[in-house]
Structures are given as structure tokens and as C-alpha cells.
C-alpha positions as CSV (number, residue, x, y, z in Angstrom):
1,X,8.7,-2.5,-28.9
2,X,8.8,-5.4,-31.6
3,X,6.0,-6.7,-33.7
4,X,6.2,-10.0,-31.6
5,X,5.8,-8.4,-28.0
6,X,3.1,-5.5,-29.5
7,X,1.0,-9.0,-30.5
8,X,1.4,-10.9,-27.3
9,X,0.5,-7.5,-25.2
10,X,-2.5,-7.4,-27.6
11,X,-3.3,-11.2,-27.3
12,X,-3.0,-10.6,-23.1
13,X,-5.4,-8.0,-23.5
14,X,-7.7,-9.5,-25.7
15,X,-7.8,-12.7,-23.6
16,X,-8.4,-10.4,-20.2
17,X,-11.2,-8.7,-22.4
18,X,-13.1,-12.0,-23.1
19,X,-12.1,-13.5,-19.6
20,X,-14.1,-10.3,-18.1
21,X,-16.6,-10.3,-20.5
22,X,-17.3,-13.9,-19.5
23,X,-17.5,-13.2,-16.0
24,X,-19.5,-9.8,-16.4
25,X,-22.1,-11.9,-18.6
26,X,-22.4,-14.6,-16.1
27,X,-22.6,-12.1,-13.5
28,X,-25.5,-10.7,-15.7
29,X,-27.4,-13.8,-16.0
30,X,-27.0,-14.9,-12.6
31,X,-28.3,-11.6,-11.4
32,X,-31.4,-11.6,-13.2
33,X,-32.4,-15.4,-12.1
34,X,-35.1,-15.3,-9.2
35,X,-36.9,-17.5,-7.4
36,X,-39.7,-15.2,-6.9
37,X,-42.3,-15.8,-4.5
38,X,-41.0,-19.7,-4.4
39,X,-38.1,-18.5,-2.4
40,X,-40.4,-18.6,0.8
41,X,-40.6,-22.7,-0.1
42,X,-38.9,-25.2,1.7
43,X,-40.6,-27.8,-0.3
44,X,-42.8,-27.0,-3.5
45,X,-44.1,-29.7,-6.0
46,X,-46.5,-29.9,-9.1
47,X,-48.8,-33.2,-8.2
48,X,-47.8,-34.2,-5.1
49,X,-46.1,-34.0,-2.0
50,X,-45.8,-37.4,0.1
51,X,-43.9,-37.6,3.4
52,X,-43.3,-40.7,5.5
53,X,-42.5,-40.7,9.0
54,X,-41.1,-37.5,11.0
55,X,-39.6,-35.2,8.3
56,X,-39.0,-31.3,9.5
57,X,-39.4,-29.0,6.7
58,X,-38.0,-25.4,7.3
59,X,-39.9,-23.3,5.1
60,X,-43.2,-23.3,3.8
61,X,-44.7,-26.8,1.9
62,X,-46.6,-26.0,-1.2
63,X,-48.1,-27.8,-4.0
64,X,-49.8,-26.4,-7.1
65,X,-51.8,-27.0,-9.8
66,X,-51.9,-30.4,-7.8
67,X,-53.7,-30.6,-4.5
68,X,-52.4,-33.7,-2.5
69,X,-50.0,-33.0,0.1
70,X,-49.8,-35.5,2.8
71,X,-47.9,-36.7,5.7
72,X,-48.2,-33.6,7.7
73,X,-48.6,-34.9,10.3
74,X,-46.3,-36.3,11.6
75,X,-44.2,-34.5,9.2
76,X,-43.0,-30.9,11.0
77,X,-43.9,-27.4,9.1
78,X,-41.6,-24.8,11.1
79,X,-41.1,-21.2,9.6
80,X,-43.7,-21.6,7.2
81,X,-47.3,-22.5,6.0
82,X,-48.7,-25.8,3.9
83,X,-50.3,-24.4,0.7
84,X,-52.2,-26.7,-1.0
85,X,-53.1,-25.6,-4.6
86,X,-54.1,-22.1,-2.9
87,X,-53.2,-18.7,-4.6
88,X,-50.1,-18.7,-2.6
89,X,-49.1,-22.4,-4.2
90,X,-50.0,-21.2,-7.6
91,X,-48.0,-17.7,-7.9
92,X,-45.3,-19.6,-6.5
93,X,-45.5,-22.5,-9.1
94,X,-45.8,-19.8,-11.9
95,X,-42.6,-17.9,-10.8
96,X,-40.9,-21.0,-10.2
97,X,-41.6,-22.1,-13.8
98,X,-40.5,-18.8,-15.0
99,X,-36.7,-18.9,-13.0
100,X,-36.4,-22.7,-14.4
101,X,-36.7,-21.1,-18.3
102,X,-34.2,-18.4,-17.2
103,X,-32.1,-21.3,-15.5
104,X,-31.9,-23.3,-18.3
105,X,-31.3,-20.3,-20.9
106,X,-27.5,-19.8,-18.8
107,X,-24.9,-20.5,-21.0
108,X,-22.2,-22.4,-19.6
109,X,-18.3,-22.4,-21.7
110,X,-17.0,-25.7,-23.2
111,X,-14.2,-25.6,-20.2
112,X,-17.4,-26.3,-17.4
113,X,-18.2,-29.3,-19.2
114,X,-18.4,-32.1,-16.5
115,X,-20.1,-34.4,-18.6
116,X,-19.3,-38.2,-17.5
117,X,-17.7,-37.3,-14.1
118,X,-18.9,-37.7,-10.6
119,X,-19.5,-34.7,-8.3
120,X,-17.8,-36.1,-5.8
121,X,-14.6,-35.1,-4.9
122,X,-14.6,-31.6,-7.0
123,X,-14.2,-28.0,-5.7
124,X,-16.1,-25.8,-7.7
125,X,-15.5,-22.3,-8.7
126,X,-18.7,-19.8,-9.4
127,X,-19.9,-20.0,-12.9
128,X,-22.3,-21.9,-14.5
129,X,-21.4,-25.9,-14.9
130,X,-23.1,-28.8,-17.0
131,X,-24.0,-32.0,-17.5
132,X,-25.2,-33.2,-21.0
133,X,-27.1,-36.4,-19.5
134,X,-26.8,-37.6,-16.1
135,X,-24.8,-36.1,-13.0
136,X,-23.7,-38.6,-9.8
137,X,-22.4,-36.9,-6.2
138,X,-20.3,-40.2,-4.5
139,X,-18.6,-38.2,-2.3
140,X,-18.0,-34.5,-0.9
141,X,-18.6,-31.8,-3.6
142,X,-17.3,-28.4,-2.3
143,X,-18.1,-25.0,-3.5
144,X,-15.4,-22.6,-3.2
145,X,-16.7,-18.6,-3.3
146,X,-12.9,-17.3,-3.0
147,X,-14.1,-14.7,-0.1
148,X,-17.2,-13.7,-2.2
149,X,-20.7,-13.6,-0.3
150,X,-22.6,-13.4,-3.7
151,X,-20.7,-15.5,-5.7
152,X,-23.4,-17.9,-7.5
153,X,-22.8,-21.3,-8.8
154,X,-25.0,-23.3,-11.5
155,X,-24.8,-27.0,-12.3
156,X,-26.9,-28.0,-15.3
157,X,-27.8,-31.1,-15.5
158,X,-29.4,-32.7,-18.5
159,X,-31.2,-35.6,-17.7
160,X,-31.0,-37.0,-13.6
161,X,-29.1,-35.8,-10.4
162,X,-28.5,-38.8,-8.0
163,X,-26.1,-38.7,-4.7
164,X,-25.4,-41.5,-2.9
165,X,-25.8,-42.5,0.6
166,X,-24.1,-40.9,3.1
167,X,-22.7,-38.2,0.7
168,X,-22.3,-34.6,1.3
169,X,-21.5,-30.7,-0.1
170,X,-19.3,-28.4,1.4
171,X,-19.4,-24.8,1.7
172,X,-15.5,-22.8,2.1
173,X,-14.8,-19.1,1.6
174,X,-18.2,-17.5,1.6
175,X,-20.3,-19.9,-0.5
176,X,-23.6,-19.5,0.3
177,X,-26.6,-22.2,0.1
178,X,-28.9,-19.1,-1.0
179,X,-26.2,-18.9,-4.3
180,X,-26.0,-22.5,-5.0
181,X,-28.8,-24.3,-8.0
182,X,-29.2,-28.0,-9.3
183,X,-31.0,-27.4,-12.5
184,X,-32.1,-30.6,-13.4
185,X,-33.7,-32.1,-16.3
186,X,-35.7,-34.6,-15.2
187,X,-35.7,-36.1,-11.6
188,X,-33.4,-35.9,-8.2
189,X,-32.8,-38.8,-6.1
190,X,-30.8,-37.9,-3.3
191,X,-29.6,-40.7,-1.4
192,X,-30.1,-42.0,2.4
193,X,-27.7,-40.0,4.8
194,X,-26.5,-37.3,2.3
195,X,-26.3,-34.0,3.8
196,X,-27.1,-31.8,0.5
197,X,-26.8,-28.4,0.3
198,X,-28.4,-26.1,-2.7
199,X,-31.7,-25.4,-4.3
200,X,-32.6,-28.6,-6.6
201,X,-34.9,-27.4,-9.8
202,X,-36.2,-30.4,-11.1
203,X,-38.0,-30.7,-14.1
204,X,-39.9,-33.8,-13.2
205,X,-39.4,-34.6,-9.7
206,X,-37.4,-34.9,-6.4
207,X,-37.3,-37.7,-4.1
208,X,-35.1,-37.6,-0.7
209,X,-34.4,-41.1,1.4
210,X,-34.3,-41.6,5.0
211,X,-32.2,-39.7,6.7
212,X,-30.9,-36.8,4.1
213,X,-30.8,-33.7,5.2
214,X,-31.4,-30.8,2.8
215,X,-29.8,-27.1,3.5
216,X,-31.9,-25.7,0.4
217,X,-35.2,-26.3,-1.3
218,X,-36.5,-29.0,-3.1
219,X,-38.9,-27.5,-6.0
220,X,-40.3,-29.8,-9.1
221,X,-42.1,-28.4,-12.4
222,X,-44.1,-30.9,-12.9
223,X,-44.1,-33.6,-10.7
224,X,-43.9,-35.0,-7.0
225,X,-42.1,-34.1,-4.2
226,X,-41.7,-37.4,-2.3
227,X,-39.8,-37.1,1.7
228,X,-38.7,-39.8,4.1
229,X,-38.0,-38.8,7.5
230,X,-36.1,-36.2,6.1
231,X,-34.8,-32.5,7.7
232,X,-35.3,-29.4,4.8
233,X,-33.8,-26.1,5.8
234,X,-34.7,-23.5,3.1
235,X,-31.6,-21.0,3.3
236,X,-33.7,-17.6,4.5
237,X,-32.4,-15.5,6.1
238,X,-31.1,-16.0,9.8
239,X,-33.9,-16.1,12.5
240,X,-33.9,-16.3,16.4
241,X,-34.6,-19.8,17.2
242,X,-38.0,-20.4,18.9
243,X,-38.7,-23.1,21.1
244,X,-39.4,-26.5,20.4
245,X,-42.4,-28.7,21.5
246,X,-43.0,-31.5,22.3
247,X,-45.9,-33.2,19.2
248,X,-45.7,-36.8,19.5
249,X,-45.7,-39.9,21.8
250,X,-46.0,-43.7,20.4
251,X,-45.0,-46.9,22.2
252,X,-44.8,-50.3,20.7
253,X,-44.5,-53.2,22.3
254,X,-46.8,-57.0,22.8
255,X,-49.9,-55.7,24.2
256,X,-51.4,-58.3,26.8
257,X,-54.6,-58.8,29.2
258,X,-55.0,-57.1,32.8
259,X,-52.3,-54.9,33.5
260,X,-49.8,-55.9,31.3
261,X,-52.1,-53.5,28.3
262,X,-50.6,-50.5,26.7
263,X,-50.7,-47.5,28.4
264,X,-50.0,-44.1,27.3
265,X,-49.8,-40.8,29.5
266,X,-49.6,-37.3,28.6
267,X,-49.9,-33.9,30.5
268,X,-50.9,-30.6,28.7
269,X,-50.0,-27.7,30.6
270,X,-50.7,-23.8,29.6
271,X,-54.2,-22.1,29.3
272,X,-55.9,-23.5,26.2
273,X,-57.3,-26.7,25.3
274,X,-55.7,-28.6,23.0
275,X,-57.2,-30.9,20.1
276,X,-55.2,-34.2,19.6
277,X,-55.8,-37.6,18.0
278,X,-55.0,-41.0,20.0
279,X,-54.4,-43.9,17.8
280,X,-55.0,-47.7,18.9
281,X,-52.3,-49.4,15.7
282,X,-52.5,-53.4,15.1
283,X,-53.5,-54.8,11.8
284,X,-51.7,-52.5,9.6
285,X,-48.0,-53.4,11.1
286,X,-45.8,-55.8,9.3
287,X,-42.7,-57.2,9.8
288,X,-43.3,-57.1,14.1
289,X,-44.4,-61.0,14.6
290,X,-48.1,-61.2,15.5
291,X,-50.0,-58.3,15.5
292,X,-53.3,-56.8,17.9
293,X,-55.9,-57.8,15.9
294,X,-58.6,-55.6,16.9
295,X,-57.3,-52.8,19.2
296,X,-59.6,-51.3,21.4
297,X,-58.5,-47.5,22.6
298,X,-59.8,-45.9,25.7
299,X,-59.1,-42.1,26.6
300,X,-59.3,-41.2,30.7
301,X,-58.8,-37.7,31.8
302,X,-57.8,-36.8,35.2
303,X,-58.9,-39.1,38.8
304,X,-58.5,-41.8,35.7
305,X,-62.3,-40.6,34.4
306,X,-63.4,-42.7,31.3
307,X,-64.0,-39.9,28.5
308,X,-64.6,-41.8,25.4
309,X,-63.6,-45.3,23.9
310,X,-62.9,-46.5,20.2
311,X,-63.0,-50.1,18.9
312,X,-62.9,-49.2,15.0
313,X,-62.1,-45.5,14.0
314,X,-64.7,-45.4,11.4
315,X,-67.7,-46.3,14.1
316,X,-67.7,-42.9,15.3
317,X,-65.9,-39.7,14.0
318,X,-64.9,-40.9,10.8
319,X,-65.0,-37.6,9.0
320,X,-63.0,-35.6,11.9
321,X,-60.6,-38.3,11.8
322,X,-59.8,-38.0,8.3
323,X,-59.3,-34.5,8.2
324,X,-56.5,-34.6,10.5
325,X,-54.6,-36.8,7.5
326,X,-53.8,-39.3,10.1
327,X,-57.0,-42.1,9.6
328,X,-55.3,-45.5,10.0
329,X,-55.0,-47.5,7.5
330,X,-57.0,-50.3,8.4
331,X,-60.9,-50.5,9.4
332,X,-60.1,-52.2,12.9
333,X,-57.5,-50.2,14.1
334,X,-58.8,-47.3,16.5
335,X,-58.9,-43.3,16.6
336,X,-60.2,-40.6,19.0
337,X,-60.1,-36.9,18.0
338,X,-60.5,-35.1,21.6
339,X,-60.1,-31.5,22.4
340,X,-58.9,-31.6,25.9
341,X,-58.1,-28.7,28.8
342,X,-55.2,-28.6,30.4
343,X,-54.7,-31.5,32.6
344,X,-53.4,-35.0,32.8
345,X,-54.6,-38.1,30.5
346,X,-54.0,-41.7,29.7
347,X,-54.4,-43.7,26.6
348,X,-55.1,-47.6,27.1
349,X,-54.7,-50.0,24.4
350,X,-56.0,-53.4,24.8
351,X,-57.5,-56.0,22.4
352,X,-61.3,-56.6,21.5
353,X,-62.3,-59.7,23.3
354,X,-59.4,-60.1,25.6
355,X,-56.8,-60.7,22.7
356,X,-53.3,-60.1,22.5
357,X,-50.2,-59.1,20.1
358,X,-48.3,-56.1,19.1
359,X,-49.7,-52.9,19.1
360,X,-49.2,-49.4,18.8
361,X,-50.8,-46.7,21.3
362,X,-49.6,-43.3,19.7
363,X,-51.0,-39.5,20.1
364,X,-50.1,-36.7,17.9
365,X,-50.5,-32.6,18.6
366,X,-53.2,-31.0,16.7
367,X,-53.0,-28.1,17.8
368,X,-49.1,-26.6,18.3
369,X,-50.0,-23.6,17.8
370,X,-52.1,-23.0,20.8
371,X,-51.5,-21.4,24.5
372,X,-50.7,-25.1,25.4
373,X,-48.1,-27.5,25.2
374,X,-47.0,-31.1,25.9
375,X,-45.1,-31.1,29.0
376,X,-44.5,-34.9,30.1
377,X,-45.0,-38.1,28.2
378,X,-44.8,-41.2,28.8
379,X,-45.6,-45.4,28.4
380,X,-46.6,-48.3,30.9
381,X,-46.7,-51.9,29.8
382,X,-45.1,-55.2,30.2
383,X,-41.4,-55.5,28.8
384,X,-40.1,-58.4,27.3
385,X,-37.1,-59.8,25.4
386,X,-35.9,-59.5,21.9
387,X,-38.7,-57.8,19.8
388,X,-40.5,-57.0,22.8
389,X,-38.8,-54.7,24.3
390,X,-40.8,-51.0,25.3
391,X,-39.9,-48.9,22.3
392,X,-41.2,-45.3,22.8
393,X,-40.9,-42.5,19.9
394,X,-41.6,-38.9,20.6
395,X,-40.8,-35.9,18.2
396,X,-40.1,-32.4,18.8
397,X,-41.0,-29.7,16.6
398,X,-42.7,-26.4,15.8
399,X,-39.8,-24.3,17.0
400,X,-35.9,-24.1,15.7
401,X,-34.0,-24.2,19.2
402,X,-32.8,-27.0,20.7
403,X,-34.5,-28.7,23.9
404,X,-33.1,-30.0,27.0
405,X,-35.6,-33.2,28.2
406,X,-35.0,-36.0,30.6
407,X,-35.6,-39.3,29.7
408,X,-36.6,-41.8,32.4
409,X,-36.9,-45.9,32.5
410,X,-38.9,-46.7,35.7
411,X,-39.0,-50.0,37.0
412,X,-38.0,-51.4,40.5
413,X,-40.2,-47.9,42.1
414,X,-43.2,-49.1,40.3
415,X,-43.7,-52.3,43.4
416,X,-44.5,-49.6,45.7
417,X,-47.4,-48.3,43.8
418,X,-49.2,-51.7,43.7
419,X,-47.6,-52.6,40.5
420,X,-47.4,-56.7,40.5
421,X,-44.0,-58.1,38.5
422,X,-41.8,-54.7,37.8
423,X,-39.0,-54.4,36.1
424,X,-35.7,-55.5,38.6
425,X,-33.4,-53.4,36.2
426,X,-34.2,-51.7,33.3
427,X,-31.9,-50.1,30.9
428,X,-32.6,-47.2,28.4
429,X,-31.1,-46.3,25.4
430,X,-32.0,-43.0,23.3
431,X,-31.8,-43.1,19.7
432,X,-31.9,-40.4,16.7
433,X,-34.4,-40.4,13.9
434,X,-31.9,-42.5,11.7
435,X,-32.1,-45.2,13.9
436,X,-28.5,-44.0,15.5
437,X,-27.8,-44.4,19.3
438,X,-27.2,-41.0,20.9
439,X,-26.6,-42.5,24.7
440,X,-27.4,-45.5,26.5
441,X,-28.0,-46.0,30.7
442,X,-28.3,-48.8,32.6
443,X,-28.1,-47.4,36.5
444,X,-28.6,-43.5,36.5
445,X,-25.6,-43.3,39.4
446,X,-23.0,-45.0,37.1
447,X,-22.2,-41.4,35.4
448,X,-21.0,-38.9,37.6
449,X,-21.5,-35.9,35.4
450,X,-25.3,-37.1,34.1
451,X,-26.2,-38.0,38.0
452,X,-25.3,-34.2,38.8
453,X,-27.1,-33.3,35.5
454,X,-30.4,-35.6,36.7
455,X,-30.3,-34.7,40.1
456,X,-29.9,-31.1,39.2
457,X,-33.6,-31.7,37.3
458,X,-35.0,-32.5,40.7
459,X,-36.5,-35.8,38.7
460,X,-34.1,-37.9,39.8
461,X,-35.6,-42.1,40.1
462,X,-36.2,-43.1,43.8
463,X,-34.2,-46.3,43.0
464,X,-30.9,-46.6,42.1
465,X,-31.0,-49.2,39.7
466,X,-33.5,-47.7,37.3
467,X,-32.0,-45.3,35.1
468,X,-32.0,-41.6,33.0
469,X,-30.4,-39.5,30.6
470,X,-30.5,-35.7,30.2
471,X,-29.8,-34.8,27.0
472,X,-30.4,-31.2,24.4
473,X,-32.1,-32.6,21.5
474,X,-32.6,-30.6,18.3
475,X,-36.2,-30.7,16.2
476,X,-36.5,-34.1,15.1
477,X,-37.8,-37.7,16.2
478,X,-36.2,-39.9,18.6
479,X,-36.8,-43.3,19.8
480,X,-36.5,-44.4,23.5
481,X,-35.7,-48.4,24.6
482,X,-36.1,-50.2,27.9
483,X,-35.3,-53.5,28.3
484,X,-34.6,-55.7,31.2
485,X,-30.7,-56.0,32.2
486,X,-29.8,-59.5,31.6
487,X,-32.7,-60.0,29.7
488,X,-34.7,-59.3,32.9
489,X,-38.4,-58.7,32.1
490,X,-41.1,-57.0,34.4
491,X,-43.9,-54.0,33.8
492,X,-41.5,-51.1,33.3
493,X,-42.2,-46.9,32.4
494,X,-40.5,-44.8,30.0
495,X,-40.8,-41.1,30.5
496,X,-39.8,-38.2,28.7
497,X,-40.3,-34.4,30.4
498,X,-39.7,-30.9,28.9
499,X,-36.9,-29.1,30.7
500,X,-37.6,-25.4,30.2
């Protein structure tokens, strides 16, 4: 063997040498980084955490040495607890704090230097990866584990992580969301639509906009979590789905005089009572054309018994009502916290003095945890044109499995039962959180395979022109619309039962 060949075998072997080495220190590091107790988190902040509209965190939503954490309701807790500043919150702050020092402490080689490009678009190997200043996600970012469950993957990220809308990551080969960590050095913004997966370890804090989903946890140091209709899945490990429930109905529409108010009806079915709030919504809209002024709430209970009324929420239960985190927002809008047995009840929203405008009648599950549940829903009131359509949200939650329901728009029935102007023909659309149309009927007959699907329910509409959808819905919120076909108007009902 020649001098020449004795010093490339050597320079092989000292290049495998430091390769391994690499990989055995990384592999060193990454095994002693730990979430601790904050791996039970779905969502965990230092100040604050704030979420608007129907977000569904997986995983436990915690918040220490702040206190705050609001939006919950209508915001979803499954799988987990809300800790507020509680010893739970603080050990898990502390341990977070102690996995971002080790987090930061990786080393990452000059070759992982993605300083000045976008996320988007790259596979990524395991190993540690970083940013000097800012890191941007345009596009699909896919993490490749080459066939190894453990294989762990770092991004450092010196100053800001932002994604834009309606980007995504990608897992191939084994990579796992548990194995996957954003450290970042100030704040996350991750855009609206994005489907991100990985933990995000933010210095400062993390903000999601509508309609990002989130396959990981969203933890800041020393700042504020901040959520906007937003789905959080915190990568434990796999559980048997548990059912759904049904947590929310709302209706908005113009709210008139006689029978053309707002009404809202609910069954509870099981063997507990259940507490819930009913909220009378006017003032406080914007953006809707002229609003109910002063809304006026009643609450019936079965044979249509009057149990209590509400013309401003902070005349009568003002403390109660604030506990629940879901006061309105203005001193004229109405609130009723009732604890009510099983049965059937209506909510009737009309304005003070015989006014009129748009209005929101809307009643939220206190109590999901109870031998009760929601099993029908549903909204009566005039329906219009344009703006003033029947627009009916409802949310499912408390559970992981997905829900069969039937969704019904009731109309030309209705002229049997004394009602005065229904609806000829109404049509009914359902619609996903985002806003996104999921399916649309306008006569229930007209589809052969949803007509066996509804009649199979044995809640099939008496009339062949009014219409329903069965559909399997996972947790989330959802939006029902009736409208008149042709721009028909009448007094019209949109219902939404349970299939179980």
C-alpha cells in the first residue's frame, strides 16, 4: 500500500469518525432535551392566553406566572385541563423554561445554516438547523426521518418564525410531530389556513390566525398565546376517540315584532341538570346593518312555561354571569345563567319596546361534563334576502370522534302548525368553521343517496320541498344557512339533531 492510498484510507476514516461523532453528539443533546411536565400542554403561555371564536385545543391550556386566560368558552378544552397560574401552570412554565435553555444550547454545523431562505419547499433531514435572524414557511416544509421513529429535528430560529397562509409541513418516513421543535427567538406568527406541524418554543410569543391548524404545541416564555378559531392537537400519545357533543347554538338574523322574533330551541336529554347561559346579542355587532338595540331575552321550559326574562345582563346575575367568561360586551345586551333538568326549552329574542334589527340569540354548554347532553337544536324566525338570511352556528366538542347529525331547513310544514307566511322553499347550505361550504340542499329528494341517508334517520321533512343533509362532522364549529329559493322569503326552521 502507497503513502497516497494509506492517507486517503486514513482521511475516509477520520471523516467517518467526525461524521459519527457528529451524529452521536446530536443524538446526545437531542436526548437529554425535555419538555417536562409542559408536554401535557397543548397551549401554554407566560401572560396571557386569548382565544376568539371556536378554537379546539387538544391538550391541556395553561398560563403561568400570568393569570388571564380567556375565550374558553366558546373555545373547546378536550384531553386536558385549563390551568390558570395554578401549581400545575407554574411547574410546567419552570420546566418549559428549562428545555428552552437546553434548546438553545444545541449546536448546529455551518452546513445547517439556512439563514436567508424560506422553509418552504425544503425536505429536511434530522439534525439540528438554524436561522441567524428571521425564518419564513411559503410553502410545504417536509421532514424526512429516513425509516427512523425517533429521529429528532431542531430549527433554530434567531429572531421571528412566520408561515403564510395556507401553508403546510409534511411528515414522510417515520417523522414524528412528538420529534419536531421551532425554537424561536422572539415571536411565531403562523399564518391563516397553515396546517403546522411541530412544537413552537417561542421566546416572546405565538400567535395563530383563523383557520390554522396546529399538530403540536404552542408554548411562549414570556409572553402571550393569542388563538383564532384555531384546532391545536398536542402530539400525545394515541387515544380512543370519545364522543363529541353537541355545546353551542346561535342564530343571527333581523329580529322583528309578533312572530317574526328570534327563537331558539334546545332539548337536553340524560339524567342531570345542566347549567347553560342564553345570550340576547345586539349593540355590540358591527358590520351587520342595523342592529337590536336593546334585546330583551326570555327563557320558557317545557308546555312553553315562562322561567325567567333578561332585558340588561347586569340587572340581575351579573356576578354568575361573569364567571362563565362569556358577559357580553355591552350593558344592554341580555344573559341568563339557568341550570335546567332534562327537558325541552326555548330562547326568545325580541326588542325592548317593540323594536327591531339584527340580533343574536345564542346558548352555550356549561356544563359538558355532566350525565347530560345537547340532543336537538334548533332556530325559528323570519327569513329574508341578502344579509338576512337565517344563519345558525353550532359547535361540537368535548370528545375526539367524529359525529353523524342531520341538519334540517323547515319551511312549507310549518302552515300546518298555525304558522302565518312560511317559507314556500327553503334551501340549506352547511359550512365549516373557515367559512368553507361542506354541502348545500335545496329539495331533500333531489339526492338519491342522502334521501336514503335521511330517510334512514327516520327524520325525514313531511314536505318535499324543504330540505336536509346528513353529514359526519369532526369537533369544530359549523355554520347552517336557509334562504328562500329564488329569493323566496317566509318564517322558516333550521335544525340540527345528534345521530348516535
Amino acid at each position: 500500500m502507497n503513502n497516497r492510498t494509506a492517507s486517503f484510507r486514513l482521511g475516509l476514516r477520520s471523516g467517518l469518525i467526525l461524521a459519527l461523532a457528529a451524529l452521536a453528539s446530536f443524538a446526545a443533546q437531542a436526548r437529554a432535551q425535555s419538555l417536562g411536565s409542559a408536554e401535557n400542554f397543548g397551549v401554554l403561555g407566560a401572560s396571557t392566553v386569548t382565544s376568539t371564536g371556536a378554537s379546539v385545543v387538544n391538550g391541556s391550556v395553561g398560563v403561568a406566572p400570568g393569570s388571564a386566560i380567556t375565550g374558553f368558552p366558546p373555545g373547546i378544552v378536550v384531553n386536558g385541563a385549563i390551568h390558570a397560574a395554578d401549581a400545575t401552570a407554574t411547574q410546567a412554565h419552570a420546566d418549559f423554561a428549562t428545555a428552552y435553555t437546553a434548546f438553545a444550547g444545541l449546536v448546529s454545523p455551518p452546513a445547517n445554516d439556512l439563514t436567508g431562505a424560506d422553509l418552504g419547499g425544503m425536505t429536511l433531514r434530522p439534525g439540528v438547523y438554524h436561522y441567524d435572524t428571521s425564518a419564513t414557511s411559503g410553502g410545504i416544509l417536509t421532514f424526512d426521518a429516513q425509516n427512523d421513529p425517533s429521529a429528532r429535528f431542531v430549527i433554530k430560529i434567531g429572531t421571528t418564525l412566520i408561515t403564510a397562509s395556507s401553508s403546510s409541513v409534511v411528515l414522510i418516513n417515520g417523522a414524528d410531530a412528538r420529534n419536531i421543535y421551532f425554537q424561536v427567538g422572539t415571536s411565531a406568527t403562523l399564518g391563516s389556513g397553515s396546517s403546522f406541524i411541530g412544537n413552537i418554543l417561542a421566546y416572546a410569543s405565538v400567535t395563530t390566525v383563523s383557520g390554522t391548524s396546529v399538530t403540536g404545541r404552542l408554548l411562549a416564555l414570556t409572553g402571550a398565546v393569542t388563538l383564532d378559531s384555531n384546532a391545536v392537537t398536542y402530539p400525545g400519545l394515541t387515544t380512543t376517540p370519545t364522543p363529541a357533543q353537541l355545546l353551542n347554538i346561535s342564530e343571527r338574523r333581523k329580529v322583528q315584532t309578533g312572530e317574526n322574533v328570534s327563537i331558539a330551541g334546545f332539548i337536553i336529554t340524560g339524567n342531570a341538570s345542566k347549567k347553560v347561559i342564553v345570550r340576547g346579542i345586539g349593540p355590540s355587532l358591527t358590520g351587520v346593518g342595523p342592529v337590536l338595540a336593546d334585546p330583551v331575552l326570555e327563557l320558557h321550559g317545557p308546555n312553553n312555561s315562562l322561567i325567567t326574562m333578561n332585558n340588561n345582563w347586569r340587572d340581575s346575575q351579573e356576578t354568575e354571569i361573569q364567571n362563565t367568561g362569556l358577559a357580553p360586551t355591552d350593558n344592554l345586551e341580555s344573559a341568563i345563567v339557568a341550570t335546567l333538568a332534562p327537558g325541552n326549552y326555548t330562547a326568545l329574542l325580541r326588542g325592548n319596546n317593540e323594536t327591531s334589527g339584527v340580533g343574536i340569540v345564542e346558548m352555550y354548554d356549561l356544563d359538558p361534563a355532566s350525565d347530560s347532553q345537547l340532543a336537538n337544536i334548533s332556530t325559528r324566525g323570519l327569513v329574508e334576502t341578502g344579509p338576512d338570511v337565517m344563519i345558525g352556528g353550532f359547535i361540537f366538542g368535548n370528545g375526539t370522534a367524529s359525529e353523524r347529525v342531520i341538519v334540517r331547513a323547515i319551511g312549507p310544514s310549518l302552515s300546518g302548525m298555525g304558522i302565518t307566511n312560511a317559507l314556500a322553499d327553503p334551501t340549506l347550505e352547511l359550512h365549516d368553521g373557515n367559512g368553507a361550504l361542506l354541502i348545500s340542499d335545496d329539495n331533500w329528494q333531489d339526492d338519491a343517496n342522502q334521501a336514503a341517508l335521511i330517510t334512514a334517520t327516520g327524520m325525514a321533512p313531511t314536505d318535499r320541498l324543504e330540505s336536509a343533509i346528513v353529514a359526519t362532522l369532526p369537533p369544530g364549529a359549523y355554520t347552517a344557512i336557509v334562504a328562500g329559493n329564488g329569493g323566496g322569503m317566509g318564517v322558516g326552521v333550521m335544525e340540527v339533531y345528534h345521530l348516535k
